[in-house]
N, C-alpha and C positions, 0 to 999 in steps of 0.2 A: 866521181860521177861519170858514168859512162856516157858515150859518145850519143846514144838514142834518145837519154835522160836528158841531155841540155839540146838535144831539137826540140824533143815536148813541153819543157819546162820553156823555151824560146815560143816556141808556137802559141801555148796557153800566157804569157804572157802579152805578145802581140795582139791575142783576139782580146782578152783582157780589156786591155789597154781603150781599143777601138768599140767595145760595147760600153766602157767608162763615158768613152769622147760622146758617141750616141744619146744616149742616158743624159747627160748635162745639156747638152747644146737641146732636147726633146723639152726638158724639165725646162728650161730658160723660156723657151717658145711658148709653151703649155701655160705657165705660171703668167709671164709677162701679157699674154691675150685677156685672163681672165681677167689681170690688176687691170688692166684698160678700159674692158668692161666694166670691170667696176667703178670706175670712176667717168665715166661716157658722159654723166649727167649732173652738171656742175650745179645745179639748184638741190642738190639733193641735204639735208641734216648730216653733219656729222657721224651722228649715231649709225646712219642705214650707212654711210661710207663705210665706216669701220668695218661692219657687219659683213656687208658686199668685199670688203679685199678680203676677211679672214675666210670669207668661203670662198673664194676665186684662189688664195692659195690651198686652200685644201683642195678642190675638186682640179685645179692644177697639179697638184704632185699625186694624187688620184691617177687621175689620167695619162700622167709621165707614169707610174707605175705600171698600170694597164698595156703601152706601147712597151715596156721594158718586158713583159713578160711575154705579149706578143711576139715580138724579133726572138728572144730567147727557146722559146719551142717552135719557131720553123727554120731556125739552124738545128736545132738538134733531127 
């Protein structure tokens, strides 16, 4: 491999890497507010708890998805 191929393979790796760390740490923040939310209201049924986390993580990793493709087309 030539000398230009392992700066870019080095380069795309390091951004890589640093849009990975983004991504997780966004998805944690994202997810963990909505479980909060969802549980905000301790008189609540079981039933509507359940209910309330399984959409708080979807519309959690929604939303980490959303900011993931945001950051990705205003680097490019």
């Amino acid at each position: 491999m030539s000398n230009n191929h392992k700066k870019i393979a080095t380069r795309v790796k390091k951004e890589s890497k640093d849009f990975i760390e983004v991504a997780l740490r966004s998805g944690a923040n994202n997810i963990g507010k909505q479980l909060l939310d969802a549980v905000s209201d301790v008189n609540q049924p079981s039933d509507i708890v359940l209910l309330k986390i399984f959409t708080g993580l979807k519309n959690g990793a929604l939303e980490t998805g959303l900011e993931i493709v945001k950051e990705r087309l205003e680097r490019v």
